[in-house]
N, C-alpha and C positions, 0 to 999 in steps of 0.2 A: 551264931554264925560260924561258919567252916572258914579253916585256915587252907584251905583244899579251894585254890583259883579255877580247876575245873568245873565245881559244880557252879548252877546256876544262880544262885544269889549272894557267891561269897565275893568280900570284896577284899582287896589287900590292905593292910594298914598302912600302908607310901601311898597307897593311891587316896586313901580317904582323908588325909592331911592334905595333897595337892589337890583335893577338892572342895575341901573346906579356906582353901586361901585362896581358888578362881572364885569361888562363893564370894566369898568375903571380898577380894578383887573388884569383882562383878559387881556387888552392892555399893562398893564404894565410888566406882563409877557411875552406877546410876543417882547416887544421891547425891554427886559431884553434877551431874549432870542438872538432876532434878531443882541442885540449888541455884545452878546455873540460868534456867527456865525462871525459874524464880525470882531470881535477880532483872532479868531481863523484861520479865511482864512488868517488875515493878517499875523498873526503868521507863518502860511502855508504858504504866499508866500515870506516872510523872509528868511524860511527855505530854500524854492528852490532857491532864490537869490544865499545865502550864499554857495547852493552847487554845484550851478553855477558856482561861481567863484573859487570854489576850482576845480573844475574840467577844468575850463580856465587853473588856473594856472598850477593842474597837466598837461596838454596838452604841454603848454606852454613849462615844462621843458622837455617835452617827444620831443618835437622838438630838445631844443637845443641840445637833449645830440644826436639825430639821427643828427645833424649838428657837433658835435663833432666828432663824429665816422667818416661819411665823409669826417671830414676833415682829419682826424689820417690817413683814408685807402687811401686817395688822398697824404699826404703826404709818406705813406708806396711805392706808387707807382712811385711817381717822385723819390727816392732813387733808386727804384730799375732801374727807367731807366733811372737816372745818372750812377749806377753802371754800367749797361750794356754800354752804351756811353764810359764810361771810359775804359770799358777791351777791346771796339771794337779798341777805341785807342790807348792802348797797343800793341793792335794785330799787328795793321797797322803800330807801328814804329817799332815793331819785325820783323814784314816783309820787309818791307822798309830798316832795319837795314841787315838783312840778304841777300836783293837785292843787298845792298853796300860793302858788304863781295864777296859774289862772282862776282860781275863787278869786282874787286880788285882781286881776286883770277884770273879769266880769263885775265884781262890785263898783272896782273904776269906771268902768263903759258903765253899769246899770245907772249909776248917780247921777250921768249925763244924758242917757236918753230914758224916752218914755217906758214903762214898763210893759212888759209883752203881755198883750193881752189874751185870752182864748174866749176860741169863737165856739160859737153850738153850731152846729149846722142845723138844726133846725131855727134858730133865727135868722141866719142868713139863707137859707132856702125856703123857709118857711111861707107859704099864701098871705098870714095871716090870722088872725084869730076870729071867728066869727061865728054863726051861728049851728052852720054844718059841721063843724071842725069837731072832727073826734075828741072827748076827754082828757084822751092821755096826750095827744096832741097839742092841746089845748096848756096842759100845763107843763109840758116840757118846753113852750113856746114863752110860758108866763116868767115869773122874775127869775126861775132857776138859769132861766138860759142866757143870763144876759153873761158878758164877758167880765171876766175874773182874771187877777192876775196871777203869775204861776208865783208859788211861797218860793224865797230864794234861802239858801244855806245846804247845808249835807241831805241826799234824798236817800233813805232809805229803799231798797224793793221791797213790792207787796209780798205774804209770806205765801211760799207755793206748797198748796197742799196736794196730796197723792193722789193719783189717778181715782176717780168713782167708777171706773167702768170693770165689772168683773170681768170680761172675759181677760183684759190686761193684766189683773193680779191671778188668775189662771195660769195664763200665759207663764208668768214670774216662775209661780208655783214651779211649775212643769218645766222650767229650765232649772230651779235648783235643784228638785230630785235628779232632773239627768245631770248634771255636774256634780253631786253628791254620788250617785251609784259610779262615775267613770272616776271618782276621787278612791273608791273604797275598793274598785276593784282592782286599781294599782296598786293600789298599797298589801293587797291580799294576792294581787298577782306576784 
C-alpha cells in the first residue's frame, strides 16, 4: 500500500485504527443486540411454556369435572333403574299377592257351590243319535260329549307355535333384509 492519500487504494494509518474500532464498535453492538434477541425469545419461549402448562392443567381439570359429572349422571341413572326394578317388584308381588287372594276366594266359593260343568254343543243341540246320523256325529254325540268339569288350580297356555303359512315367513324374510340393507347403509352412509 501507498502512503500517498491521493492514489486510489491507499488508505491512511488514523483512519484504519478508527475503523477498526467502529468495526469492532459495530460488532459489539450487534452482538449486544443479538444477545438481546436472544434473551428475549427465550424469555418468549418461557412465557409459552408456562402458558402451556397452565392451559394442560386448566384441560386437565376440565376433564375431570366432565368425568365427575358422568359419573353423578351415571350414578342418577342406575337409582333411577333401581327404582324402577324395585316398583316392577312390587308390582309383581301385588299381583302375585292378589292371584293368592282370589285362587282362595274361588276355592272358597268352589267348595260351596256345584262344579262348573261344560257343555258340548253337540249334545245340547244335538237331534239325537240314530240311525241317519253321520259317524262322526254320532260319536262326538256319544260319551265324549257329556259334560266335564273344568280341572281347578294354575292353567298353563297351550304352546303357540309359528305361523305354517309361507307367504308370512316370506313376508318376515323380506322385512329383515329391508331393515338390514337401511341398518348397513347408515352405518356406511
Amino acid at each position: 500500500m501507498s502512503d500517498d492519500p491521493q492514489k486510489p487504494g491507499a488508505v491512511a494509518a488514523g483512519d484504519d485504527a478508527t475503523s477498526a474500532e467502529q468495526a469492532q464498535a459495530t460488532a459489539a453492538r450487534d452482538e449486544a443486540a443479538a444477545q438481546a434477541e436472544r434473551t428475549a425469545a427465550e424469555a418468549r419461549g418461557a412465557e409459552l411454556r408456562e402458558e402451556l402448562r397452565i392451559t394442560d392443567e386448566r384441560r386437565a381439570e376440565e376433564e375431570e369435572a366432565k368425568a365427575e359429572q358422568a359419573r353423578e349422571e351415571a350414578e342418577k341413572e342406575r337409582a333411577k333403574r333401581e327404582q324402577k326394578r324395585r316398583e316392577a317388584e312390587e308390582r309383581r308381588k301385588a299381583a302375585a299377592e292378589e292371584a293368592e287372594r282370589a285362587r282362595s276366594h274361588a276355592d272358597e266359593a268352589g267348595g260351596e257351590a256345584e262344579p262348573t260343568r261344560v257343555v258340548s254343543a253337540a249334545s245340547v243341540t244335538g237331534p239325537g243319535v240314530g240311525i241317519d246320523t253321520d259317524p262322526k256325529a254320532a260319536a262326538t254325540a256319544g260319551t265324549g260329549a257329556q259334560a266335564r268339569p273344568q280341572p281347578r288350580g294354575p292353567r298353563t297356555p297351550a304352546a303357540v307355535e309359528g305361523p305354517e303359512k309361507p307367504e308370512i315367513q316370506v313376508a318376515a324374510a323380506f322385512a329383515g333384509a329391508f331393515l338390514l340393507a337401511r341398518i348397513l347403509k347408515a352405518i356406511a352412509g
